[in-house]
C-alpha positions in Angstrom: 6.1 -8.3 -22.4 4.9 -7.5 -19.0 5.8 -10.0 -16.4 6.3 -12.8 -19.3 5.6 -15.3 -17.4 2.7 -14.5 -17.1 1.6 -12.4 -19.7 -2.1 -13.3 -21.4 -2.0 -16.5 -19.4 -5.5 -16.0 -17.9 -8.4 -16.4 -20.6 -11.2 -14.2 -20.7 -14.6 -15.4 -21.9 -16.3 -13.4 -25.0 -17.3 -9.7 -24.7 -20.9 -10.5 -24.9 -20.8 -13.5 -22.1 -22.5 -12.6 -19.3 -21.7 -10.2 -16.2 -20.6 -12.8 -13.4 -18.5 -15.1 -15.9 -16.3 -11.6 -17.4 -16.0 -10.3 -13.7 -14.8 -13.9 -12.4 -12.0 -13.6 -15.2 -10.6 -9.8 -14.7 -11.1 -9.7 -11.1 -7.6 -10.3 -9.0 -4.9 -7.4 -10.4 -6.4 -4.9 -8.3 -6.9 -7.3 -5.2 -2.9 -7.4 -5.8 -2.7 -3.4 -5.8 -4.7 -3.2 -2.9 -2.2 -4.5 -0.7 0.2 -1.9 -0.7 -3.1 0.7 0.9 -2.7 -1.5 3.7 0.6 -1.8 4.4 2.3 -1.2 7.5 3.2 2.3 6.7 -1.1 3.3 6.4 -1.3 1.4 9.6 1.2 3.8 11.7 -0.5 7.0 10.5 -3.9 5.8 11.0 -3.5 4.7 14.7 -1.5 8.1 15.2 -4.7 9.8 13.8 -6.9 7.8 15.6 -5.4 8.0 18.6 -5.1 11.8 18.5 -8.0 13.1 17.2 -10.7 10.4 17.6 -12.9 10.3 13.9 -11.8 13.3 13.1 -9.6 12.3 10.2 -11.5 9.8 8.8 -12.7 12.3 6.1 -9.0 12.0 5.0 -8.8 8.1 4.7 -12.0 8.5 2.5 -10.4 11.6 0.4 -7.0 9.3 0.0 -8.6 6.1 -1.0 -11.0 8.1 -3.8 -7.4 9.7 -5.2 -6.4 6.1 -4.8 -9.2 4.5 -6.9 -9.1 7.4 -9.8 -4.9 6.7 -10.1 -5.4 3.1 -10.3 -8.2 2.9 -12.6 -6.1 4.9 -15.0 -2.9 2.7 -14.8 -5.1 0.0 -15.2 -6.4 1.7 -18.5 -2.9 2.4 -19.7 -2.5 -1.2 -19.8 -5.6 -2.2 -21.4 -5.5 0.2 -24.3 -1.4 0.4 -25.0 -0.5 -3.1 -24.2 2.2 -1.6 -22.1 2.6 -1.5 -18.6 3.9 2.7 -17.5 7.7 1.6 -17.0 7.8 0.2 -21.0 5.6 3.2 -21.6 8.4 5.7 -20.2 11.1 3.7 -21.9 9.7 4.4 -25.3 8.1 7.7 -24.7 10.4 9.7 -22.7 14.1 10.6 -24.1 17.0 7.7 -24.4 18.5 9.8 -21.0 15.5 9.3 -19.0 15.7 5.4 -18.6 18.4 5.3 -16.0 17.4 8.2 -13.6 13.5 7.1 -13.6 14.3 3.6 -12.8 16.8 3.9 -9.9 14.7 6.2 -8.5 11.4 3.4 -8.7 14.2 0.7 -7.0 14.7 3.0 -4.7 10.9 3.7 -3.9 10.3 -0.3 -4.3 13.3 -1.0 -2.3 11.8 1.5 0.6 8.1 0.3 0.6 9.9 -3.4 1.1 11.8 -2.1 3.8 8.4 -1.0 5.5 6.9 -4.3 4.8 10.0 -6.2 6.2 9.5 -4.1 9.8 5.8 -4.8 9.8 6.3 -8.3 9.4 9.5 -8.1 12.0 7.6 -6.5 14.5 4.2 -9.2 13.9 6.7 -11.7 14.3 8.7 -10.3 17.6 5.4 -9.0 18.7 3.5 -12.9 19.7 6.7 -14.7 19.5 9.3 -12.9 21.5 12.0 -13.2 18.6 14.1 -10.2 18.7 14.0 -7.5 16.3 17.1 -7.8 14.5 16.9 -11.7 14.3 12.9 -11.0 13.2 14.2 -9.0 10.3 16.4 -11.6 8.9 13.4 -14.2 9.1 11.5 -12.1 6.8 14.0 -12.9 4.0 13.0 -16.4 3.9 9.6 -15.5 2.2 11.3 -15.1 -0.8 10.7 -19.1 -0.9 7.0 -18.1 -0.7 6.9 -16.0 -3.7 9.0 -18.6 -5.8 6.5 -21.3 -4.9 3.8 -19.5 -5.9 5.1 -18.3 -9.0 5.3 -21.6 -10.4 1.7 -21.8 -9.9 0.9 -18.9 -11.7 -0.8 -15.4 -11.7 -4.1 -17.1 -10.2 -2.4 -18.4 -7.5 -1.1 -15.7 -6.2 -3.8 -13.9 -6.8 -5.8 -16.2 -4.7 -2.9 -16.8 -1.7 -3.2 -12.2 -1.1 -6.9 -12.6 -1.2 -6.5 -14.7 1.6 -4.5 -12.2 3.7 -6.4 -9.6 2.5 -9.9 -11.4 4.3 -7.5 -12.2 7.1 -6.4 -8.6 8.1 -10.5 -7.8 7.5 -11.9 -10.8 9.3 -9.0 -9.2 12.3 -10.7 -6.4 12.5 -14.3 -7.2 12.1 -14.1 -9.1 15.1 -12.6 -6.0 17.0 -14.9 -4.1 15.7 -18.1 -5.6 15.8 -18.1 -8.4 17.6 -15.7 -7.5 20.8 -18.2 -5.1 22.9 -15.3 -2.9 24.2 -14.1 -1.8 20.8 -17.5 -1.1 19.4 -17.5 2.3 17.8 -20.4 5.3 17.4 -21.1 4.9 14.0 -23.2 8.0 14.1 -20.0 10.1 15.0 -18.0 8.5 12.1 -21.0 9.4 9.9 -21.2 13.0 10.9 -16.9 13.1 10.8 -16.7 11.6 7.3 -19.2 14.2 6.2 -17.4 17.5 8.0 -13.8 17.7 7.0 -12.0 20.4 9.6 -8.4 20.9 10.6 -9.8 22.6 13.8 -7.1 21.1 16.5 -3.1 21.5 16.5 -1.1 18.8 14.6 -4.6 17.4 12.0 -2.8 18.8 9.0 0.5 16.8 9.4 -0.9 13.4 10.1 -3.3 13.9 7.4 -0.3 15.0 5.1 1.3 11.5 7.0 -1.9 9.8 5.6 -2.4 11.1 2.1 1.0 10.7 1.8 1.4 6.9 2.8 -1.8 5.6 0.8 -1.1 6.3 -3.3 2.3 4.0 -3.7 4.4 4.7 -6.9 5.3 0.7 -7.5 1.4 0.6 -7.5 1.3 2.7 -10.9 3.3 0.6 -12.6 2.0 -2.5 -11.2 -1.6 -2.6 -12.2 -0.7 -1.2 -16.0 1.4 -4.4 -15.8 -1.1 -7.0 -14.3 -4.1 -6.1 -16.1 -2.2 -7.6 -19.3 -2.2 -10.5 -17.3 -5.3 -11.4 -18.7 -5.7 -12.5 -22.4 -7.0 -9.3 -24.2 -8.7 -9.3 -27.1 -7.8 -5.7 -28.9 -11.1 -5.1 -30.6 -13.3 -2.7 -29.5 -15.9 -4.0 -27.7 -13.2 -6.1 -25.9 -11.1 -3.2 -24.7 -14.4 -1.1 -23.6 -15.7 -4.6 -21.9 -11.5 -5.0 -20.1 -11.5 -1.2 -19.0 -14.9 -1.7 -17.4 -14.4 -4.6 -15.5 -11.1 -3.5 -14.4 -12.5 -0.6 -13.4 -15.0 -2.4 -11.2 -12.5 -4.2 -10.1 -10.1 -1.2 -8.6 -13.2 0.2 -7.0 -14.3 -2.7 -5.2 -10.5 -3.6 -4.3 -9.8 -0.3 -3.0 -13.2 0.3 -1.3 -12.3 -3.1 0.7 -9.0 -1.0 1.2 -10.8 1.6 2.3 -12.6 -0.1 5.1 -9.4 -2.0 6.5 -7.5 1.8 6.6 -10.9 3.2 8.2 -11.2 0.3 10.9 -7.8 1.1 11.7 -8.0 4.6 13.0 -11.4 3.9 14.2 -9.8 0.9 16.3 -7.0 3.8 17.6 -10.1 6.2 18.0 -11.9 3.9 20.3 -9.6 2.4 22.3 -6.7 5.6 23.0 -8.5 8.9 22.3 -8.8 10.8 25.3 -6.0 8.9 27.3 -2.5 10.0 28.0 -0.9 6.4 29.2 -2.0 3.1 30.2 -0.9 0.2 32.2 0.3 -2.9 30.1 0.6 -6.3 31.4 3.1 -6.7 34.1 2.6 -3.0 35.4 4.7 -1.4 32.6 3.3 2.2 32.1 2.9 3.1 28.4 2.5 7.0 27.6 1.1 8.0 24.7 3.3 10.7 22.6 2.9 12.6 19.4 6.1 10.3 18.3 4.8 7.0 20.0 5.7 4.1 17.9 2.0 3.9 17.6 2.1 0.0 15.9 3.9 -1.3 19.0 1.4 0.4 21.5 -1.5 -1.0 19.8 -0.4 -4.2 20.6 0.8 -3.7 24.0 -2.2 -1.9 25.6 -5.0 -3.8 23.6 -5.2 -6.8 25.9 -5.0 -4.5 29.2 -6.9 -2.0 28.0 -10.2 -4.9 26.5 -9.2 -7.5 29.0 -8.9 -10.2 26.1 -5.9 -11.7 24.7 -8.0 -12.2 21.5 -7.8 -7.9 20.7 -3.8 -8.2 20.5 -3.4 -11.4 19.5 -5.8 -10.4 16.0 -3.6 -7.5 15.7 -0.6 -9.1 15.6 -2.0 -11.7 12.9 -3.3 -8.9 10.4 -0.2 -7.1 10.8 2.1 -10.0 9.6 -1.1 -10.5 6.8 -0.3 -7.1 5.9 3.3 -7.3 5.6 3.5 -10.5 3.9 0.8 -9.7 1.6 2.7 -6.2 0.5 6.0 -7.8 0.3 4.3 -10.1 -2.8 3.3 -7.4 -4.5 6.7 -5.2 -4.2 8.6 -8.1 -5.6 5.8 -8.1 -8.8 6.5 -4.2 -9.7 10.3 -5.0 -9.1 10.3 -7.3 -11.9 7.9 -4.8 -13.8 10.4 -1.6 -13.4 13.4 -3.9 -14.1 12.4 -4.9 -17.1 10.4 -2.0 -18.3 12.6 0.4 -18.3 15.9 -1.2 -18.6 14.7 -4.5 -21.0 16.8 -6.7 -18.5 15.9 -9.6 -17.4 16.7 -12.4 -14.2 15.3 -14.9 -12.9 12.6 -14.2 -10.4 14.7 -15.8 -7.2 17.7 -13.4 -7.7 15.1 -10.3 -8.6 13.7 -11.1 -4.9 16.6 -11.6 -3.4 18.6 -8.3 -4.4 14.9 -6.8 -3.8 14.6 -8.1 -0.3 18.6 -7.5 0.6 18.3 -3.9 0.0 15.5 -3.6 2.5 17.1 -6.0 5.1 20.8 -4.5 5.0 19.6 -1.2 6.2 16.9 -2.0 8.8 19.4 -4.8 10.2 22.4 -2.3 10.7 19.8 0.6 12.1 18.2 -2.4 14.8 21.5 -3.1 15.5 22.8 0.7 15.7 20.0 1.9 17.6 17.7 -0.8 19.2 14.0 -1.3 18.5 12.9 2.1 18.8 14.3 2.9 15.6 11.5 1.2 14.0 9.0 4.3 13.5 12.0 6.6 12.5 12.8 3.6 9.4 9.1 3.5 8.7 8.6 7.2 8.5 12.0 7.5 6.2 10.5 4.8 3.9 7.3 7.0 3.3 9.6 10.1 2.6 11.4 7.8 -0.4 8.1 7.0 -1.7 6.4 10.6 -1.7 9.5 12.0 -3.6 9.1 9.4 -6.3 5.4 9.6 -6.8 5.2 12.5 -9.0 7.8 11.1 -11.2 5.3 7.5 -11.5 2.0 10.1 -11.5 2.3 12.5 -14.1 4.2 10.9 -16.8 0.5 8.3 -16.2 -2.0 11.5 -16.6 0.4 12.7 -19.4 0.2 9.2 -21.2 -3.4 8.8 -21.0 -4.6 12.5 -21.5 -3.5 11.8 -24.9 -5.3 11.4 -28.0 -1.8 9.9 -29.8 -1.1 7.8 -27.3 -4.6 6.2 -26.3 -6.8 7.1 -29.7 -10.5 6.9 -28.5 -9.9 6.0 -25.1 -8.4 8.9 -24.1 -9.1 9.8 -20.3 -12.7 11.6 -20.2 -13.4 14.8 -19.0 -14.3 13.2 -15.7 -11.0 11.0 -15.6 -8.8 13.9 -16.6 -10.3 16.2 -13.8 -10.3 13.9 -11.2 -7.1 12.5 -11.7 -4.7 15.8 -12.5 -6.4 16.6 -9.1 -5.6 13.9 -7.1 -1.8 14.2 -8.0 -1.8 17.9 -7.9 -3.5 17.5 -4.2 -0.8 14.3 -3.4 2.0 16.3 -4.3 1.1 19.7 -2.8 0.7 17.8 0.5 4.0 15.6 0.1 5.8 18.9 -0.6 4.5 20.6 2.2 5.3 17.8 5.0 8.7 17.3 3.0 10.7 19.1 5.6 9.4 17.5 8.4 9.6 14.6 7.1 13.3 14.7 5.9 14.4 15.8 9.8 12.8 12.5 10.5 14.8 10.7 8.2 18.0 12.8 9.4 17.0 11.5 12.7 17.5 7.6 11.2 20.3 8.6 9.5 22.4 10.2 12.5 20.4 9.0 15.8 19.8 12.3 16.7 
């Protein structure tokens, strides 16, 4: 079974009780997914687009967070309908050979979206306390207590602890937003901009490739077919059809939240460094902006300067650690999932965390060390290069599995579903294929410091 411990431990009330009480019980695996469309890798690609072009790529958060909803809605349906989450599905449908290939290459995707959670959280935590980089990166492996606590509490406690985050990186930014005068944006522009999609100015295509290619996650695949089992399903047929639509409610209203977090992120960017080449930080320090700026550190250096509060940077600081912590939750969940999916093994959750977490650490601790803080975009970018070459191997096998009458009976992807999703990961990989070399002279830059 699907995370075991878990497995059908959350009742669900009859398929004819009312709307409230069956959305009450399936809402919360999505929330989970959600996470990892916020993490600190969206974050550095949506202040670079901000900061560049001003609203102009807003179109593309939208156009990333739809792909994001139709791929998660269908995991989510895999799970329903098969009772198996996409690793187990791959294990079973794919040849004996498959197995070993297909899950080192999700640890290794798991192992580098935990490596960009471990820098956002490092560079929250060196960011309004001072703590050095290297010694903030070994601090982040002490969550792994947090995740054991809250294990033994169960799926709805977790559940409830990233919802909390989750409100905490949107409450950040609302106040930025809509309360703090100097950051409050033209919402007519970002209208007309979400409505218009150009590539009219040098340098739009590859941050939107940057973009698209940091928001669909593969972990996240085989997450969500995993967590919706969560729930105790019934596997008649008005209890499936009543599960696949409130878990489809559910990974729209998740991922719309997503949407707006991602959205007041470049906006935030938008309105505070479009147009501007440097500023003056606090204590006279002159920051330049650059098409490589490590964009998360100069949000956080220039906001207070730039706003005249404390409050704008401070805010930052506290959604970015929200973010980071929250994600890191999540990576451990699909860990577990791909572990034991694909290769039937299973250890207990502490060590699982730990080997997770070590594998992220080791690296970013020896390139800090190597190299100094600026190596901090260069690790973030190489962790979104990992992830876009494992994607298609998490996406397709999912459109194969439920395209298919054999596989999923009546509740086959519709014509809708099977349009809109083949799309999306024909669109997602185009785009990671085309900033691939780019992308991989960035990683050779981590790799040899030059």
């Amino acid at each position: 079974m699907s995370l075991e411990g878990v497995h059908g431990s959350v009742a669900v009330p009859h398929h004819e009780a009312g709307f409230w009480e069956q959305w009450r019980a399936f809402v919360g695996p999505a929330i989970l997914v959600s996470v990892g469309y916020m993490d600190p890798g969206n974050w550095g690609t949506d202040l670079q687009g901000g900061a560049q072009f001003k609203y102009g790529l807003l179109w593309v958060v939208g156009l990333a967070s739809l792909m994001a909803i139709f791929m998660q809605v269908i995991s989510a349906r895999l799970g329903v309908v098969t009772g198996k989450d996409l690793a187990q599905c791959c294990r079973d449908w794919y040849p004996s050979w498959t197995r070993w290939p297909n899950w080192l290459m999700s640890e290794l995707a798991i192992g580098a979206c935990d490596l960009a959670e471990v820098l956002g959280s490092a560079v929250a935590l060196n960011l309004m306390f001072h703590i050095p980089m290297l010694w903030a990166v070994i601090i982040t492996g002490l969550d792994v207590l947090l995740l054991l606590a809250l294990q033994s509490f169960g799926m709805r406690a977790i559940e409830a602890v990233v919802l909390v985050l989750i409100a905490t990186i949107a409450v950040c930014y609302f106040i930025e937003i809509f309360v703090l005068p100097q950051t409050q944006p033209s919402f007519l522009e970002m209208g007309r901009a979400l409505v218009t999609p150009h590539f009219r100015q040098a340098g739009m295509l590859y941050v939107a490739i940057g973009i698209i290619g940091a928001t669909v996650m593969p972990h996240n695949l085989y997450l969500h077919s995993a967590l919706v089992q969560s729930r105790k399903l019934q596997k008649d047929e008005p209890s499936i059809r009543s599960a696949i639509r409130f878990n489809t409610i559910d990974s729209i209203v998740a991922l719309t939240i997503a949407f707006f977090v991602n959205a007041a992120i470049l906006v935030l960017a938008a309105t505070v460094f479009f147009g501007k080449e440097s500023v003056t930080a606090s204590g006279g320090h002159i920051v330049r902006f650059v098409s490589d700026s490590d964009w998360i550190r100069v949000a956080y250096l220039t906001l207070a300067p730039l706003l005249g509060t404390a409050a704008a940077s401070t805010l930052f600081a506290v959604a970015l650690l929200a973010s980071g912590q929250s994600s890191t939750i999540t990576g451990t969940l699909a860990g577990q999932v791909v572990m034991e999916g694909f290769m039937h093994w299973r250890i207990r959750p502490w060590v699982r965390r730990l080997i997770t977490r070590m594998l992220a650490i080791l690296p970013a601790v020896f390139i800090i060390g190597l190299r100094g803080n600026s190596s901090v975009t260069d690790l973030l970018t190489f962790s979104q290069v990992v992830l876009a070459l494992q994607l298609p191997f998490a996406m397709f096998p999912l459109l194969q599995f439920t395209s298919s009458g054999k596989r999923m009976g009546n509740w086959k992807n519709g014509r809708f579903l099977l349009v809109a999703g083949w799309a999306s990961a024909i669109l997602i990989t185009a785009m990671d294929i085309y900033g691939l070399p780019d992308s991989l002279k960035a990683a050779w830059k981590v790799i040899t410091g030059r």
